[in-house]
N, C-alpha and C positions, 0 to 999 in steps of 0.2 A: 447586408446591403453594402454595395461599394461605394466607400466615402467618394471617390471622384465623379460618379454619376450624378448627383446631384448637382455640384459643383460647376459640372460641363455644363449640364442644361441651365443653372442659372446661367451662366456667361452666354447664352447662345439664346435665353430670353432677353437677358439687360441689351445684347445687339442689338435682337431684333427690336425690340421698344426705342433706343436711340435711335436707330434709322425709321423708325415710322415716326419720333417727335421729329426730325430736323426734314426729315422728307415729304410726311404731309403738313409738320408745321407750317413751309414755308408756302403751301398752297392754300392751306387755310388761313393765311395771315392776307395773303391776295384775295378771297373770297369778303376779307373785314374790307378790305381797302376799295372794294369795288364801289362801295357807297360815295365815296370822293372823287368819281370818276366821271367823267362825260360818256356817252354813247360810241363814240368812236373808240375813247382808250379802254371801256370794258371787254371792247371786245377783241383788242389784242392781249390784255393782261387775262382772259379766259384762255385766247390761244397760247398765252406763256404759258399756261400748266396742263393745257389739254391732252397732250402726249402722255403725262406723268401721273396726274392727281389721283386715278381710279387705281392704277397699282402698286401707288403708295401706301393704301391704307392694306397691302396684304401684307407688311410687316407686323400692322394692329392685328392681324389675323393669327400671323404666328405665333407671335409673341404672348397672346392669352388661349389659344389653343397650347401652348406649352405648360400654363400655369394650371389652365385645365387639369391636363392631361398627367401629370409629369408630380405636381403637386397639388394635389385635389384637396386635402385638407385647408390649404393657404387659400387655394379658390375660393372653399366656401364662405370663410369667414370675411376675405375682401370684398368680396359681391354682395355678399349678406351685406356688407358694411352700410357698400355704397350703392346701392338700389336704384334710387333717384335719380344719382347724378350717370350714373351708366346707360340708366333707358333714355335721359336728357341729350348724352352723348348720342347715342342711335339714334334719336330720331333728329337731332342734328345734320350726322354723317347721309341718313337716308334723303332728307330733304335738298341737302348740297345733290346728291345724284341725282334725282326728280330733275330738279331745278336747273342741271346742266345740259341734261337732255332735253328739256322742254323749253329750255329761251331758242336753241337753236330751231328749233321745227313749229314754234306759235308765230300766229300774225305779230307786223315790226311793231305796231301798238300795243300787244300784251307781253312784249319780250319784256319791260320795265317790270310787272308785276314778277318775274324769275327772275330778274338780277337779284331785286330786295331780297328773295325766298333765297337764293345762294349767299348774300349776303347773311342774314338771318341764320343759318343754318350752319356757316363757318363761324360765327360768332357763339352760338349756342354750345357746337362742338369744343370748341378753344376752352370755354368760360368754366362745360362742364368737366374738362381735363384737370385746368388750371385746380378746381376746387378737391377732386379726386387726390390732385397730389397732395394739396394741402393737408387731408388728411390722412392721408397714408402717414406724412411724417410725425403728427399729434399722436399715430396710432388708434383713430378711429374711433376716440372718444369727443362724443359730441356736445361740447361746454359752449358757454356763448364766448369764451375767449378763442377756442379752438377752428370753431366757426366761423368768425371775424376772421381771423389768420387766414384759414380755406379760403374764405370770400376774396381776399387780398389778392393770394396768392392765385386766382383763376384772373383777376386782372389783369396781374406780371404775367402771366404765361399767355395772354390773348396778346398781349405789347410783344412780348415776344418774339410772337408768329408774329405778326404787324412787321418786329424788326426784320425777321426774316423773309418772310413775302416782301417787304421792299427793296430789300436790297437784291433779292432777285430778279427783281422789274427792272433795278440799275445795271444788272447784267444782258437783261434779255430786251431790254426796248432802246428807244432813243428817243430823241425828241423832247416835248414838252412834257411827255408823261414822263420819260427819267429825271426829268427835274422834278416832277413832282414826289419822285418815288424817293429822290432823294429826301427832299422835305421831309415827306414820312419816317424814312429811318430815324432821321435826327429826333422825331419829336419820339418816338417810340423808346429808342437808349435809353431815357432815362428812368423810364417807369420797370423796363427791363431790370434796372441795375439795381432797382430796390428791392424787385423780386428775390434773384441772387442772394442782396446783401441778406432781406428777412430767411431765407433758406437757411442763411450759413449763421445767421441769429441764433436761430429758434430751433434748430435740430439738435444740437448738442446741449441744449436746456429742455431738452425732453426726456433725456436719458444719461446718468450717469455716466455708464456704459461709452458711450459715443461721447460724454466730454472729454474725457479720461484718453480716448481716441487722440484726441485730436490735440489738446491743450497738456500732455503729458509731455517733460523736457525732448526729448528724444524726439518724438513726433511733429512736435512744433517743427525741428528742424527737417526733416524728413518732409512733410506735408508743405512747407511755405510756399518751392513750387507752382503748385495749385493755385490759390488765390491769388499769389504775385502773379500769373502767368493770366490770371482769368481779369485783374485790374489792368495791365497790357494792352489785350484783347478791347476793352470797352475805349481804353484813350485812343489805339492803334484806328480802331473801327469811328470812333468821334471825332480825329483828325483829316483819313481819308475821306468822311461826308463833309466836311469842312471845304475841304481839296477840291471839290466836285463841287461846290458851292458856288466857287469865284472863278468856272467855266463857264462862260456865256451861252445863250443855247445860238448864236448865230455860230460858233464853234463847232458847231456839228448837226447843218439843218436839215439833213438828209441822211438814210441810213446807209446811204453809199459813196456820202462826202468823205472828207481826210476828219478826221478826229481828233481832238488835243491828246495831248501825251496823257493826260491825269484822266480821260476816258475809257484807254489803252487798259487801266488797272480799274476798272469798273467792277472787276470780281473780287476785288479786296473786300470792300464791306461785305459779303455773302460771307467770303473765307473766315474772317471775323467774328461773325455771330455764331457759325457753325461751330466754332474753336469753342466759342462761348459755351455752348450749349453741350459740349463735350467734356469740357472742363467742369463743369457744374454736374451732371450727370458723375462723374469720375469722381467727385468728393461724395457725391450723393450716396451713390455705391459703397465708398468705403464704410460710411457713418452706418450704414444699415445692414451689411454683411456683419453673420453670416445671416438673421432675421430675413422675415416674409413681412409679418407683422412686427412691426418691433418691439422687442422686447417678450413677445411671447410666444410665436411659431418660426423654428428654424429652418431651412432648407432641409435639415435630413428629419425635423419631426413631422416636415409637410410631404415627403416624398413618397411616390408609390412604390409596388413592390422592385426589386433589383433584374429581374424577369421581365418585367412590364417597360423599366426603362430601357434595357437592351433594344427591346420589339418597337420601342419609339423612336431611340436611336437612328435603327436605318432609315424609318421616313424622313428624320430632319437632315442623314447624310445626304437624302435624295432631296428634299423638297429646299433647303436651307440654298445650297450653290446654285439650282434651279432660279432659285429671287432674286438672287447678287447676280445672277450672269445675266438675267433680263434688266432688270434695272439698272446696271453696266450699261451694257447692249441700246437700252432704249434710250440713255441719257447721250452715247457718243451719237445716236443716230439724229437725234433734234437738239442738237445744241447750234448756237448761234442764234439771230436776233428773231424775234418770236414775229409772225406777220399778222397784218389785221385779220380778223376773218371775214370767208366770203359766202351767201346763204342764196345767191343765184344757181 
């Protein structure tokens, strides 16, 4: 087997998996937020993600058709793992579809019963990600402490997308719903940041291996970086919603008035979270390379044959720049401020 073929395709799943967390996070974070909304603002904060949301989740696509594929031994035992919360996940993801399609095309008195269902169903999705991770990192041993942890951590990751979906609303709307969107972010930071902090707790008290990692003299200094950079990030992002606070909304009461300066940088908090969630993924990574499961299946004990990944190869040369140049492509083409929608 070629050590480097493994190696590829993990990097070229851990991609694909961070751009479908930061890319459908932050549309499933707006699907949470819709419950806070009025009638008018749900249905431009649907059209903020209407463009996006359905082929965002063909990163979730790749990214576990790799692990399929590519590492079938790791597959089985993760799925095995997590049974529940994966079916929990689909019938989430499937409901959010239903439900997007069906508020725009039901009479205007049963669209209320599809919001809640979109709502419901990005919340379901979130909740049952958030707990998947959790126990990836325990290692999928299911204790009631371990569990508790999971639970927690499918919180932090719904706050997450919450922070993300709002700060996207602060990009892509105006008016009273950006203030509200604002509001949002700020309440969300914080339950975010404890998510992180318990991440960066409890993973290296799971494993020798990964404390050794990280708290060995050399690596302290090498690694600090990271967390300095990801505590930045959280002040950086809690000062600019601060900033955006103490603009009045008669400052910008139309989306084709003059706007205050501090409106101008309305994509700071997005840039922010994203950094966040990169930066956290980025320690994640390290703590659990080169494992699948950790501490007991590796990249190359879960890899198929050296034949098999060649033949996989060229689909992901072809399917892999095929995603990035649409999702490119579809992001430069509806960017700017998101409009109501119209069902005349």
């Amino acid at each position: 087997m070629n050590a480097y073929l493994p190696e590829l395709f993990l990097a070229i799943m851990g991609f694909a998996m961070l751009a479908y967390v930061v890319l459908d996070g932050f549309d499933l974070g707006v699907g949470i937020l819709l419950r806070g909304a009025d009638e008018f603002e749900k249905d431009t904060m649907i059209a903020s993600i209407g463009p996006f949301w359905d082929a965002n989740e063909t990163w979730l696509v790749l990214g576990i058709g790799i692990l399929l594929t590519v590492f079938p031994r790791a597959h089985g035992e993760i799925l095995g793992a997590l049974y529940m919360p994966v079916a929990l996940m689909l019938i989430g993801l499937t409901l959010r579809g239903v439900a997007f399609d069906f508020r725009a095309k039901v009479k205007a008195e049963r669209k209320a019963l599809w919001d809640k269902l979109f709502y419901l169903g990005s919340l379901l999705a979130s909740l049952a990600q958030g707990f998947m991770l959790g126990m990836h990192i325990v290692g999928y041993h299911y204790t009631l402490a371990n569990v508790a942890f999971a639970g927690f951590i499918a919180c932090a990751l719904a706050s997450g997308y919450v922070l993300l979906g709002a700060c996207w609303l602060i990009m892509k709307t105006h008016g009273e719903l950006q203030h509200k969107a604002r509001a949002w972010a700020a309440h969300a930071l914080g339950l975010t940041g404890l998510g992180v902090a318990a991440v960066s707790v409890v993973t290296p008290m799971v494993s020798t291996r990964i404390f050794e990692r990280w708290f060995g003299l050399r690596e302290m200094f090498l690694l600090a970086p990271i967390p300095v950079l990801t505590l930045l990030l959280f002040g950086l992002c809690a000062w600019r919603l601060e900033r955006l606070k103490i603009v009045k909304l008669a400052d910008q009461p139309t989306q084709n008035a003059k706007l205050s300066p501090a409106w101008h940088r309305a994509w700071q908090p997005f840039a922010c979270a994203v950094g966040i969630f990169c930066l956290a993924f980025l320690g994640l990574a390290y703590s659990l390379f080169p494992y699948l499961v950790v501490d007991q299946i590796t990249i190359w004990q879960a890899a198929t044959s050296t034949d098999a990944m060649r033949l996989i190869a060229l689909g992901a040369l072809i399917s892999m720049p095929a995603t990035l140049a649409y999702t490119v492509f579809s992001y430069r083409v509806f960017w700017g401020k998101a409009q109501p929608l119209s069902y005349s």
